[in-house]
C-alpha positions in Angstrom: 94.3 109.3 104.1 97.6 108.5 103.1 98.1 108.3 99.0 101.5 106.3 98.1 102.9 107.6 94.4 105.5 105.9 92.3 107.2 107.1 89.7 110.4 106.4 87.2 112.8 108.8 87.4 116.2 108.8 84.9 117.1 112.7 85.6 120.1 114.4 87.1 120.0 114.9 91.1 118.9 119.3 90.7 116.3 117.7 88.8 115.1 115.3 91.6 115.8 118.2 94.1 113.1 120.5 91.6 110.5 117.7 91.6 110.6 116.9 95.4 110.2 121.3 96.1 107.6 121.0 93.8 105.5 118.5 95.2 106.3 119.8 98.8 105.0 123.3 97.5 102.0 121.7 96.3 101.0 119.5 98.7 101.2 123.1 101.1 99.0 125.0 99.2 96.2 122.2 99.5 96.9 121.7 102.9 98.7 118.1 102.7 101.9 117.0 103.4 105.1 115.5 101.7 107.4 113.0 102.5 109.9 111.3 100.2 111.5 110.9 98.2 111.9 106.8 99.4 113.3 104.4 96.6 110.9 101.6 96.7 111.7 98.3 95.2 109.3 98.4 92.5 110.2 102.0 90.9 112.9 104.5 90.9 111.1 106.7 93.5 108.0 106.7 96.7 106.7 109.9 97.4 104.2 109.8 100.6 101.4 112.1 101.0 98.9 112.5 103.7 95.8 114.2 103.0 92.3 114.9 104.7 90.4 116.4 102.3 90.1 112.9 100.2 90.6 115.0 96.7 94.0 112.7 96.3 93.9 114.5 92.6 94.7 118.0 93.2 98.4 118.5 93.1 98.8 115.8 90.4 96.7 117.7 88.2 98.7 120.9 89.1 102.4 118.7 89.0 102.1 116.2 86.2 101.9 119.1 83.9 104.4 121.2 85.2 106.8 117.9 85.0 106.3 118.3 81.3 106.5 121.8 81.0 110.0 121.7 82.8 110.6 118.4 81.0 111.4 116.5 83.8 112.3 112.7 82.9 110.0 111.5 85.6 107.0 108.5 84.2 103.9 108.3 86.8 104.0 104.1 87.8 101.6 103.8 90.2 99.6 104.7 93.4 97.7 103.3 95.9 95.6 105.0 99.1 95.8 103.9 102.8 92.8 104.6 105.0 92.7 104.8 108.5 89.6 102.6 110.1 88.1 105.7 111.1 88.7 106.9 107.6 87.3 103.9 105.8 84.3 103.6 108.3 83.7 106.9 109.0 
C-alpha cells in the first residue's frame, strides 16, 4: 500500500532536514518506508510511504504531535492511498 501525504511547510531548511529524519525514523520502527521529500504542485511538500500492514495511521499519530512539540511550521494538506490489485482484491 502506498499512502501519498501532503503538507505545507514555511520552515527553514534544518527544519525540513528534522521532519524528513523524523518520518524516516518512524516509518522504520513500524516497518514502512520513506521517500520524499517531492514538491508536488498542489502543496509545499510529497512525502511517499509504502506500508504492508494497512495501519496507514501509526506514525502520524506518533509525528503530527511531535511537529508541535518541536513547533515545526509544517500544516497536514492531504493524503490519499494507492493499492496494488492484489492489495485491493486480495
Amino acid at each position: 500500500m502506498l499512502v501519498l501525504w501532503k503538507a505545507n511547510f514555511s520552515g527553514s531548511k534544518e527544519q525540513l532536514e528534522k521532519v524528513t529524519a523524523k518520518l524516516k525514523e518512524l516509518a522504520k520502527e513500524h516497518g514502512e518506508k520513506v521517500d520524499g521529500p517531492y514538491y508536488a504542485q498542489d502543496a509545499d511538500l510529497l512525502y511517499l510511504t509504502w506500508t504492508k500492514s494497512g495501519n496507514i495511521g501509526i506514525s502520524g499519530r506518533e509525528f503530527l504531535p511531535w511537529v508541535m512539540k518541536n513547533k515545526i511550521p509544517l500544516e497536514p494538506v492531504s493524503w490519499q492511498v494507492a493499492l496494488t490489485e492484489k492489495e485491493f482484491w486480495g
